[in-house]
C-alpha positions as CSV (number, residue, x, y, z in Angstrom):
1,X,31.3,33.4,77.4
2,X,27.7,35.5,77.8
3,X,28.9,37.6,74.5
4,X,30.0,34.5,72.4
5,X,27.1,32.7,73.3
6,X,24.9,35.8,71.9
7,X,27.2,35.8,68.9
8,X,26.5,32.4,67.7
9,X,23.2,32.6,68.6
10,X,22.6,35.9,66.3
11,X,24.6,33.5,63.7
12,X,22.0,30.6,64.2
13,X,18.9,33.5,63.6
14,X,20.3,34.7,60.7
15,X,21.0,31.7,59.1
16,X,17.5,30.7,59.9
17,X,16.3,33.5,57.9
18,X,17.9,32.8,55.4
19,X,17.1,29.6,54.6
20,X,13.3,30.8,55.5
21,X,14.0,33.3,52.9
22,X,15.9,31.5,50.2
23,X,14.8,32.1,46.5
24,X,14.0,29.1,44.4
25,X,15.9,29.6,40.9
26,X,13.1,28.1,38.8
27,X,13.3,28.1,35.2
28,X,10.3,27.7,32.5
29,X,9.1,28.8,28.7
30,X,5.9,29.4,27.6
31,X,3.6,26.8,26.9
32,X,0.0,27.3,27.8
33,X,-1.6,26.3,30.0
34,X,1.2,25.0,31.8
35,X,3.2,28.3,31.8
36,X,2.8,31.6,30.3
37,X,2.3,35.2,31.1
38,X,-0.8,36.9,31.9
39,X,-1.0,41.1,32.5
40,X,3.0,40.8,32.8
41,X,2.2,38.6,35.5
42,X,3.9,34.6,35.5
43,X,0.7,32.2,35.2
44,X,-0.2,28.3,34.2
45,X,-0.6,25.3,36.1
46,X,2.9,24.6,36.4
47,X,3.2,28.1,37.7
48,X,0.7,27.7,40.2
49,X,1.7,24.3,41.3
50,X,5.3,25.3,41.7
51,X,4.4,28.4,43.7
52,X,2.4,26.9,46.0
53,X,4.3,24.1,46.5
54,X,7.2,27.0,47.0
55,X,4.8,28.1,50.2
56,X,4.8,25.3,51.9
57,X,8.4,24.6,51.6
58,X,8.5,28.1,53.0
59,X,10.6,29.3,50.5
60,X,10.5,32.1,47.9
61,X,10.0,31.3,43.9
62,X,11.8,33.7,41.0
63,X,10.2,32.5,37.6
64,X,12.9,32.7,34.9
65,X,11.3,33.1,31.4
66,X,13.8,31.6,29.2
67,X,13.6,31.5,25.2
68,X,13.6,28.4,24.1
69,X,13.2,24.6,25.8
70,X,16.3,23.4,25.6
71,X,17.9,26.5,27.3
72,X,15.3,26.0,30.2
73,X,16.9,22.7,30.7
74,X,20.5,23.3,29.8
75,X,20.2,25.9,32.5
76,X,19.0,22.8,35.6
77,X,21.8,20.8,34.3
78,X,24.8,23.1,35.1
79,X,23.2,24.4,38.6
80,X,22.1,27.8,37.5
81,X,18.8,27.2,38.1
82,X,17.3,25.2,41.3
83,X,14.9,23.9,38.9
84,X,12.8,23.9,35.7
85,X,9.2,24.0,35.6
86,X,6.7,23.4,32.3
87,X,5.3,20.6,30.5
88,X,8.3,19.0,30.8
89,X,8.3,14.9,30.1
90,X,10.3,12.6,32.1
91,X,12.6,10.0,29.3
92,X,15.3,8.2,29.8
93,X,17.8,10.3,28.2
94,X,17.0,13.4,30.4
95,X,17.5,11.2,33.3
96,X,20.8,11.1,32.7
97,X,21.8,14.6,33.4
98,X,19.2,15.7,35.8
99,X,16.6,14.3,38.5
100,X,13.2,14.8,38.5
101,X,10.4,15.7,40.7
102,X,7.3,12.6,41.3
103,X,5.1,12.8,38.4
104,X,3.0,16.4,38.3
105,X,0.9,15.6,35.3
106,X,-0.1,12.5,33.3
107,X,-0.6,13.5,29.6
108,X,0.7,12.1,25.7
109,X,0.3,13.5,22.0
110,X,-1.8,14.1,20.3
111,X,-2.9,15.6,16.3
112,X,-4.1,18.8,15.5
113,X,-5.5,19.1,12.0
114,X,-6.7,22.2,9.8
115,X,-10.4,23.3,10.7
116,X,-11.0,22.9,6.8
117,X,-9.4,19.5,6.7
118,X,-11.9,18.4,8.8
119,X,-14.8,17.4,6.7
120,X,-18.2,15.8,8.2
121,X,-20.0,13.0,5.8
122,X,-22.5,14.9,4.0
123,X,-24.8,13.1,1.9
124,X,-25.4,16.2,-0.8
125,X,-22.2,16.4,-2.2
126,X,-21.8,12.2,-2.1
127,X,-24.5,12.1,-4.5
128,X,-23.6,14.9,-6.1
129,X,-19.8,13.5,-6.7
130,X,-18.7,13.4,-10.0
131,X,-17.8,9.4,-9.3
132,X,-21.4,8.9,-8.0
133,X,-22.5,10.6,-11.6
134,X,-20.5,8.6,-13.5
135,X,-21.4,5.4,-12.3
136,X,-25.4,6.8,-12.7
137,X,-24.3,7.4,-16.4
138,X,-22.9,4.0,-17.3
139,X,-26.1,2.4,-15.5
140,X,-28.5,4.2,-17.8
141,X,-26.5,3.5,-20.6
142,X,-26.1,0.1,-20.3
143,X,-29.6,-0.1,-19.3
144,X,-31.0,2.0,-22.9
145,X,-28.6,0.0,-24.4
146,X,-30.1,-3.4,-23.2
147,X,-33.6,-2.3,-24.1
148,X,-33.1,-1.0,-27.4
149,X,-31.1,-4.3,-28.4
150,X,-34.5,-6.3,-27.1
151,X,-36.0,-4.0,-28.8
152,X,-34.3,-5.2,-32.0
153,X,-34.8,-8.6,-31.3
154,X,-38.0,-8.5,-30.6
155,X,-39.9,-6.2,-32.2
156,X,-41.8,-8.9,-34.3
157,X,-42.5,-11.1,-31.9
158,X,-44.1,-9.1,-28.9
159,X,-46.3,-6.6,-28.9
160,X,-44.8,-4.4,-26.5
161,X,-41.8,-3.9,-28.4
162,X,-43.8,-3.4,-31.8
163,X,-43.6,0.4,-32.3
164,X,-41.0,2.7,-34.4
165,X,-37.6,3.6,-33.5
166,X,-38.6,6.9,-32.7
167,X,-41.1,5.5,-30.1
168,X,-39.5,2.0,-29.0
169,X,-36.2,4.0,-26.8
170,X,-38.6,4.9,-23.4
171,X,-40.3,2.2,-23.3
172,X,-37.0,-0.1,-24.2
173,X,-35.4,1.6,-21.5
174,X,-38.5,1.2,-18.8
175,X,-38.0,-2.1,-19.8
176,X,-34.7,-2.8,-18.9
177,X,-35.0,-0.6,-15.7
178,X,-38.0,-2.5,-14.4
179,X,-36.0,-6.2,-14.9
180,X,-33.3,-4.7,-13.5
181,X,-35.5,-3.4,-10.4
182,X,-38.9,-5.7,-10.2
183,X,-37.7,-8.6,-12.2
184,X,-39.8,-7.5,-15.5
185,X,-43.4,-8.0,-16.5
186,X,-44.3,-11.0,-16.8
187,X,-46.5,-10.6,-19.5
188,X,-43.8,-9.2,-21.2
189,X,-41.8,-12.1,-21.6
190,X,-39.1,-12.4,-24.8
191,X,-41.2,-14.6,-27.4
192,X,-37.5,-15.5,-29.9
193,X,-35.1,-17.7,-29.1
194,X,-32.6,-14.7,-29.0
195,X,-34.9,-12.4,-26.9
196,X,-35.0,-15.4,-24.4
197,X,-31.0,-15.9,-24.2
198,X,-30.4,-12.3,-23.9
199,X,-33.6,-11.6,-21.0
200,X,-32.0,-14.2,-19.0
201,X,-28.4,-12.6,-19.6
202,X,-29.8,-9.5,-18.4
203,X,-31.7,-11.0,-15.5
204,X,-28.7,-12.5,-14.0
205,X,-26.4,-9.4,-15.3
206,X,-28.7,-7.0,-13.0
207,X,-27.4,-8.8,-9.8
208,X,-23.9,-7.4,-10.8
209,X,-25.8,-4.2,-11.9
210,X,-27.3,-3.5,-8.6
211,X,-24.0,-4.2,-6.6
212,X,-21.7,-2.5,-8.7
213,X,-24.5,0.5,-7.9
214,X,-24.9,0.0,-4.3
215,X,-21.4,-0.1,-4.0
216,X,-20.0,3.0,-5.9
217,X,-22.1,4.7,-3.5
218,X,-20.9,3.4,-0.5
219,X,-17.5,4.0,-1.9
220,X,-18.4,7.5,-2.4
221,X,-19.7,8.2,0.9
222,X,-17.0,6.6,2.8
223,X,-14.4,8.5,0.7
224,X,-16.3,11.2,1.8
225,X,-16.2,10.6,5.5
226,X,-12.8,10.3,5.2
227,X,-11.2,12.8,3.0
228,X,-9.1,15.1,4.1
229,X,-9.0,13.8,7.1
230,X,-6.5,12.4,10.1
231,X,-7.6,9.6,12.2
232,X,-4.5,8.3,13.6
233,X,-0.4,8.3,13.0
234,X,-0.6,6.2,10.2
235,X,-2.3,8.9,7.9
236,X,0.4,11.2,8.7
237,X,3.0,10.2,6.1
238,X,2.7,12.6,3.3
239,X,1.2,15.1,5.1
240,X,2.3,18.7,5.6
241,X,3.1,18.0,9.4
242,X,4.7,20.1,11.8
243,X,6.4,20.0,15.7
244,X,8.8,21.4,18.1
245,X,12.6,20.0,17.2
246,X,13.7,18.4,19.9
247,X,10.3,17.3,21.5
248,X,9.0,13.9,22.4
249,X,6.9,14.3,19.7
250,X,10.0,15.3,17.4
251,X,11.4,12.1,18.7
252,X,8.6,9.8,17.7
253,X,8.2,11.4,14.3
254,X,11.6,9.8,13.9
255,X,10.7,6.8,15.0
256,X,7.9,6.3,12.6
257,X,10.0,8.1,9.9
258,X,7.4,10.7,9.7
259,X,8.7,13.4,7.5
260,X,8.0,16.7,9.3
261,X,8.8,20.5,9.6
262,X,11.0,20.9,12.6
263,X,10.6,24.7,14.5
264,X,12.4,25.6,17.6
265,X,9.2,28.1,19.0
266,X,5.5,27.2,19.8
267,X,4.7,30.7,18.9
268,X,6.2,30.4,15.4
269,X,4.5,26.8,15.1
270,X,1.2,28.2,15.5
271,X,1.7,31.4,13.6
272,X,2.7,28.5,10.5
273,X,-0.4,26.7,11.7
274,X,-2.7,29.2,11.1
275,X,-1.1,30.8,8.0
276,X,-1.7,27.2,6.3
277,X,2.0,27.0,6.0
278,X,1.5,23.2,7.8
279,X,-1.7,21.5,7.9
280,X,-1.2,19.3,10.6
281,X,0.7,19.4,14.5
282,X,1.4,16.7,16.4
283,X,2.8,18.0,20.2
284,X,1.7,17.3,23.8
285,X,-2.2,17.0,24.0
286,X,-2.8,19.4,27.1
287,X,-0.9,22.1,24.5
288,X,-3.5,21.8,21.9
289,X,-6.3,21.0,23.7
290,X,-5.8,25.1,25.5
291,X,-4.8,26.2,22.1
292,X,-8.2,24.9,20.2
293,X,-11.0,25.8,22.9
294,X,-9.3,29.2,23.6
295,X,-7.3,31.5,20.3
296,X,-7.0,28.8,17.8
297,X,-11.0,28.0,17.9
298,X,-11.2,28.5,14.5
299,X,-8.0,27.1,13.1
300,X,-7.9,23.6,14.0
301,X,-9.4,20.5,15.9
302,X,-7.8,17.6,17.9
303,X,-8.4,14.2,17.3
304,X,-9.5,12.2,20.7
305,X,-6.8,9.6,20.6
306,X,-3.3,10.1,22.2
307,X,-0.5,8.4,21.7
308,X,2.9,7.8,23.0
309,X,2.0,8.2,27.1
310,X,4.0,10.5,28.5
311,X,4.7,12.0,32.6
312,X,5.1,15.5,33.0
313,X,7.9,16.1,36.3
314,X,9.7,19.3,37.8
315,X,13.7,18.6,36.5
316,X,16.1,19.7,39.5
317,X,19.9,19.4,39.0
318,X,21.3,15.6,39.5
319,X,22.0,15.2,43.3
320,X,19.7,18.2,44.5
321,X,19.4,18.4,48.0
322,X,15.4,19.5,47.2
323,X,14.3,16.3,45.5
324,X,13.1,15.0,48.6
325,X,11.6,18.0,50.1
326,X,9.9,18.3,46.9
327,X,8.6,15.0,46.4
328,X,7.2,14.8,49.8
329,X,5.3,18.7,49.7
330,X,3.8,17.3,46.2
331,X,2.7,14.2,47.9
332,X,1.2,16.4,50.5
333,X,-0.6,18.4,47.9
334,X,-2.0,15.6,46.2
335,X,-3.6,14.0,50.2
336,X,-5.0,17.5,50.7
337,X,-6.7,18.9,47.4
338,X,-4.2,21.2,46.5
339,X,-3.1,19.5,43.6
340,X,-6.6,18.8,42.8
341,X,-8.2,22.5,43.1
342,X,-4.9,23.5,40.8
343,X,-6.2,21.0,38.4
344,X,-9.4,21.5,37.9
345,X,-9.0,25.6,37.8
346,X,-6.9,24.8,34.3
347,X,-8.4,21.5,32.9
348,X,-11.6,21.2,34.3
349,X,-13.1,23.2,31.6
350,X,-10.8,20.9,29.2
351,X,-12.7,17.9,30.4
């Protein structure tokens, strides 16, 4: 009895340590911040959240660097992995074939345009446009035109406007320019009956003038603000855009029937990006943000706005027995700053 006894208790040890010592399966791809490797070393804020969330399940974690997103997954669904770990968004249709963990991170899309598609308003080359100088051309024509005709009109009847051809076009055209402006002089009043009909004309014609003016040049500087710029998803169509296939943001491209260049690596994506290849991305906003403020500085900016809201989870095979023990360690995290020093050490700077 005394040597069964210390059989099964030897059995009930070992077992013990086993399960202290059981290796977590967990699969992920790269997608920085979230996940990527550093000195040959596994790294991100997934990593780091699923590592120590790993230590206090008292359990052991094997990163698995897979390909390609769809394999990371693939692998959760037919149990060869204990779980998958990345910026990985929680939809309906993935529900269907695997669980998922509480939400670990709250994010959406966003666009990332071409550094030289991003153009501020500048004022020099608005007035310098060759719309702006077109409009300036017809002005002083119509206006030289206008005084010379007054001048014709009027030439023997006012004293201004009695001088030679040769003489009469500058001060025609001042004319014109200061009834357009000021009104006109009023001691320069048209004397013939014709002069009269046609001052009043141009009077009332100079309203037009003016706002035809005024407004070419707002047009100008508000084409300017804008050109060559995105501002939301309805300036995408058209565009030479680009995304992960089989993303979320794939997805909604679809949606929208937004015509875009489909590539099955981030890496490849970005290499595109940069080469000019595609001018604009749309993908997860926490993904581009990392990629703008750190290697791609120079190549391209985010707009603020995201769209399409979006929860990031931990995917565990349907019917996993660590689903609970997960969710409650996470909850834990989040009550005693874990989860919170892990944030801010990859997004505060983000912020």
């Amino acid at each position: 009895m005394f040597f069964l006894r210390s059989i099964m208790f030897l059995v009930l040890v070992n077992l013990a340590g086993t399960a202290w010592g059981q290796v977590l399966t967990v699969n992920t791809v790269t997608r920085p911040p979230f996940s990527m490797e550093e000195d040959g070393k596994d790294d991100g804020f997934t990593v780091n959240l699923v590592e120590a969330l790993a230590n206090r399940l008292g359990q052991n974690v094997e990163f698995r660097r897979v390909d390609s997103f769809p394999q990371m997954l693939i692998d959760v669904v037919d149990g060869t992995a204990d779980m998958a770990a990345a910026n990985i968004s929680v939809t309906a249709s993935r529900e269907q074939t695997m669980d998922f963990s509480h939400p670990i991170f709250e994010s959406g899309l966003k666009i990332m345009v071409a550094a030289d598609d991003m153009k501020e308003p500048s004022l020099f080359r608005a007035l310098f446009s060759t719309e702006l100088a077109i409009a300036i051309g017809v002005a002083f024509l119509l206006l030289a035109g206008g005084g010379m005709l007054m001048w014709t009109v009027e030439r023997r009847a006012q004293p201004y406007f009695d001088r030679p051809l040769k003489e009469a076009w500058f001060p025609s055209f001042w004319w014109a320019l200061n009834l357009v402006v000021n009104g006109g002089f009023e001691e320069r009043v048209p004397r013939t009956p014709i002069g009269r009909v046609f001052g009043v004309f141009l009077v009332i014609s100079s309203l037009f003038i003016v706002s035809v003016f005024v407004a070419k040049i707002t047009a100008v500087m508000t084409v300017e603000a804008i050109s060559g710029n995105v501002n939301s998803v309805n300036d995408l169509y058209g565009k030479q855009v680009g995304t992960l296939s089989g993303s979320t943001a794939a997805g909604f491209l679809d949606r929208r029937e937004v015509d875009y260049r489909g590539f099955t690596d981030l890496n490849d994506m970005l290499a595109a990006f940069e080469d000019g290849n595609i001018r604009i991305v749309v993908f997860d906003a926490p993904v581009l943000d990392y990629y703008t403020s750190h290697e791609g500085h120079g190549f391209g900016r985010t707009i603020d706005q995201i769209f399409l809201q979006e929860s990031y989870g931990i995917a565990l095979p349907q019917g996993s027995p660590l689903k609970e023990e997960v969710n409650r360690a996470l909850l834990e995290m989040r009550e005693d700053g874990t989860y919170d020093a892990i944030y801010k050490k990859w997004f505060g700077r983000l912020n």
